[in-house]
N, C-alpha and C positions, 0 to 999 in steps of 0.2 A: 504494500500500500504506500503511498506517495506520502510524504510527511505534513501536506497540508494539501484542502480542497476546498473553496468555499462555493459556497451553494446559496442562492440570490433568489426566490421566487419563483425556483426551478420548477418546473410539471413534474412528474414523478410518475409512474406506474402504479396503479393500486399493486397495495399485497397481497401475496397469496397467502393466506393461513391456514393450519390445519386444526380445525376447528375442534377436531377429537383429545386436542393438546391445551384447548384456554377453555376448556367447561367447566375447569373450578375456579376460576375468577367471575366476578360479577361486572359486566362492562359500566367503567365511570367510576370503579368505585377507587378509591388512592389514599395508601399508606405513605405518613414520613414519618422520619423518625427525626428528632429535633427541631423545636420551634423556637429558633433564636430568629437572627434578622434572616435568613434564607430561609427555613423552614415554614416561618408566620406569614413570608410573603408568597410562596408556594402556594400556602393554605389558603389565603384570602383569596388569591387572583383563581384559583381552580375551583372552591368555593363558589365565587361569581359568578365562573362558568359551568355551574348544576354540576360540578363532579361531587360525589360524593365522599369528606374526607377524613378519613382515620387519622389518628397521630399517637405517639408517644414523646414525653418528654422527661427528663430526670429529675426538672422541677414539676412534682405534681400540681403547684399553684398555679404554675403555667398553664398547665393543659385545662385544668379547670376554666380559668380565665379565655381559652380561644375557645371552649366547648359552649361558650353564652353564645356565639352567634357566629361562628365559624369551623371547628369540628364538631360530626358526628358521634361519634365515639373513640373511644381509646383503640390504639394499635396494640392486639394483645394475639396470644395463639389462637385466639379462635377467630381474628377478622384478621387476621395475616392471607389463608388460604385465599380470603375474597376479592383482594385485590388487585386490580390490572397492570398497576405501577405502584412501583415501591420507589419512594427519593431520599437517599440516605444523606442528611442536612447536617451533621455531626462533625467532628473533629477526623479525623485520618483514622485512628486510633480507634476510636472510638465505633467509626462506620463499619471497621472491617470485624470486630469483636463484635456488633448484631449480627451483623450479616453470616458469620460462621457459625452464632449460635440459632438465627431462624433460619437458613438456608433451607433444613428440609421440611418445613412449615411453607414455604413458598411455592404457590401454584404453577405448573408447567406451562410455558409461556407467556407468565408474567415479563414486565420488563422490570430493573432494577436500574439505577441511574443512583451516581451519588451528585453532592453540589463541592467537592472537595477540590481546597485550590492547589494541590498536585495533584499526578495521577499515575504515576509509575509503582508507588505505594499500594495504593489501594486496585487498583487494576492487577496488579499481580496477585493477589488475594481473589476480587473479585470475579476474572476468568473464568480458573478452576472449579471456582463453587457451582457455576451457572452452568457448567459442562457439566459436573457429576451431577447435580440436581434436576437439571432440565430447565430452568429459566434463563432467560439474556439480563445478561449485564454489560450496561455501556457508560462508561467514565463521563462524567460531565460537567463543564465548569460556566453558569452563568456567570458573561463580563457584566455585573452590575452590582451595587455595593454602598455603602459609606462606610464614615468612620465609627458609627457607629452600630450598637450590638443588643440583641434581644428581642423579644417579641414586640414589644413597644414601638421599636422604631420601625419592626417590620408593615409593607403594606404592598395592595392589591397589584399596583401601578409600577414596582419596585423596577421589573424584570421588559417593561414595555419597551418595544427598540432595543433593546442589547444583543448583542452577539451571544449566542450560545455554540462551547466548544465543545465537540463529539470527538469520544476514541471508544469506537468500537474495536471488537477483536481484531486482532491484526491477521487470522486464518479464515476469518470471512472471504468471500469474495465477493466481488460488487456487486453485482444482484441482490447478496443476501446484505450488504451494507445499506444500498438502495432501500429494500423493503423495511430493516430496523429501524432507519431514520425517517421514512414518511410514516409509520407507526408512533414512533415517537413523536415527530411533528402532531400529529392528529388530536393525541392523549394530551398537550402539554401547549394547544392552539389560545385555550382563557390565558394563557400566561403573556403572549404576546411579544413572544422573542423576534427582533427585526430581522436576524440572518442566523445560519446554520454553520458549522462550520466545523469539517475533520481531520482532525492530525492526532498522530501516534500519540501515546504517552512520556516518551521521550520528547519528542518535537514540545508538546507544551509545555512539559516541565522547564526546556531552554528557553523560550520563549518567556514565560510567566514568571522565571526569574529576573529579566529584563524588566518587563513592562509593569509589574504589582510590586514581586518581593524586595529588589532595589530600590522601587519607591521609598517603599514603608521604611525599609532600612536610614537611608538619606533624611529622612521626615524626622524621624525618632533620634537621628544623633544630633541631626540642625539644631532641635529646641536647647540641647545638653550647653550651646553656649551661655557665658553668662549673662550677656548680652540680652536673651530673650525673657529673663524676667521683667527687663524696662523696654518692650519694645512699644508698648501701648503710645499711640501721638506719633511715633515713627515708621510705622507699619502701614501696609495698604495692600492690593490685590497680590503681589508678589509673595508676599510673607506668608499670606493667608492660604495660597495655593502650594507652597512647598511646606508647609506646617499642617495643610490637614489631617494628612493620615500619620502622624506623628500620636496620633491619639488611637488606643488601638486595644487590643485582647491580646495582652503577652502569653498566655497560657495557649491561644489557639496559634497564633505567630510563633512562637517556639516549635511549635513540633512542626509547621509548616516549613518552616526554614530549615530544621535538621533534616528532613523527609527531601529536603532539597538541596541540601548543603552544598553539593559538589558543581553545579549549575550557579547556584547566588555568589560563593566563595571567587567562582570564576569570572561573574561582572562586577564584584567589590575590584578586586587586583585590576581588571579593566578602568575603573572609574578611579581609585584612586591613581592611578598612573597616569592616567590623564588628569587628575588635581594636581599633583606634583607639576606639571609643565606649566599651568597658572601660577601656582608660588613661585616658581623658579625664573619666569616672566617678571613678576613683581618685584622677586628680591634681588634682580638684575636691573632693575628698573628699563628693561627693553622695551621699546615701547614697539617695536617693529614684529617680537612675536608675541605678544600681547594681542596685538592687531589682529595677526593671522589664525590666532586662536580662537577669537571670538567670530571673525568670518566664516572661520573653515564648521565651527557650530552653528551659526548660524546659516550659511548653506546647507548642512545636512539637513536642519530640521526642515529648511523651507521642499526642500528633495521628498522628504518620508509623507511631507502635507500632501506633496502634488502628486505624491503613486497611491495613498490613499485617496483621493478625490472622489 
């Protein structure tokens, strides 16, 4: 499989299924497991759209509080089997510990999806279970998000327009990748992902090192100057945009980053090495590669703007 495919409004071929494979699930009906900010926004926006939606959460206050007017019932062994889609909403950790322990509570032909921001982790767990059990499981990462965390701030609207990233099994072949993903699309259309879109679990894990976990990383050690306790009266859109996600869940970021260490560690040395050539710009007081540095930045990004357009 190609390490990336993105897929745009494409027609697709109905699937074929074999219907003597999904009679113990009940069509619409969807399990997740954790209702923080991914999970609560899952619930609401498939909620909306008449699915009807089990959950489990390790705050039982939680679950109580989305069952007033958003879940149906608890996700337990006995509403496992009726499910059509399972979304595992959890920590790394924590997704592939359910998943081992309901695997064979899970109906044949279910689909299982996690919201986990690696996937080489949990992909390598989750495979094998769906091959020995008989359900599919495909890694998946909605690009959408804030800085913040929990049911509270979760909502309907969260996931409207975002990219959603697919890594199906890498011994599919395209027909059968074809069918999984218009199934998927179909199950997960109240959510309102703008574009679809497949790559290995490798390819995103390099990837999502770049583009999230170096964020957060740069975000979190900015504020550490001392500087940023008086920045109030000196600050404006600049500060505000590389300080957001400076605010964070160290417990779910930790294990994201060691789950990824080998990927993030390789565009920390990347970025600080290109920091080194600003100081070293400055503390020459060159002003000539100074220059160059900031253009040759500035050209690239305006480059990455115009091939995404």
């Amino acid at each position: 499989m190609q390490k990336i495919l993105q897929l745009r409004g494409k027609r697709m071929p109905k699937p074929s299924l074999n219907e003597s494979n999904t009679s113990n699930f009940v069509s619409g009906h969807v399990g997740i497991v954790g209702l923080g900010l991914m999970g609560g926004s899952f619930a609401k926006a498939l909620h909306e759209g008449g699915r009807e939606v089990f959950a489990w959460n390790r705050t039982h206050a939680t679950l109580e509080l989305a069952m007033i007017d958003t879940v149906a019932g608890e996700l337990n062994d006995m509403s496992i089997p009726s499910c059509e889609l399972l979304i595992l909403a959890g920590y790394p950790a924590s997704a592939i510990e359910w998943l081992k322990e309901k695997a064979p509570l899970i109906s044949t032909g279910t689909i299982v999806i996690d919201t986990v921001g690696v996937k080489r982790a949990v992909c390598q767990s989750g495979f094998p279970l769906a091959k020995k059990y008989g359900f599919a499981f495909v890694g998946c990462h909605p690009m959408a998000g804030t800085q913040y965390s929990g049911y509270a701030h979760s909502r309907a609207s969260m996931f409207r327009g975002a990219p959603m990233v697919v890594v199906p099994p890498e011994q599919m072949d395209d027909i059968e990748r074809v069918d999984i993903l218009e199934r998927l699309k179909q199950l997960l259309a109240p959510v309102g992902f703008g574009s679809w879109m497949l790559a290995t679990a490798a390819y995103h894990d390099e990837m999502i090192a770049y583009t999230s976990q170096l964020a957060h990383v740069v975000s979190n050690a900015y504020v550490k100057s001392p500087a940023a306790r008086h920045h109030k009266g000196f600050s404006a859109g600049s500060y505000r945009d590389l300080t957001r996600v400076a605010r964070l869940n160290p417990g779910m970021w930790t294990e994201l980053f060691l789950d990824n260490a080998d990927n993030l560690s390789a565009e920390l040395e990347t970025l600080i090495d290109n920091l080194q050539q600003y100081k070293d710009a400055l503390d020459e007081h060159d002003e000539q590669k100074l220059f160059n540095l900031l253009a040759e930045g500035d050209h690239l990004k305006r480059e990455a703007e115009s091939r995404s357009a």
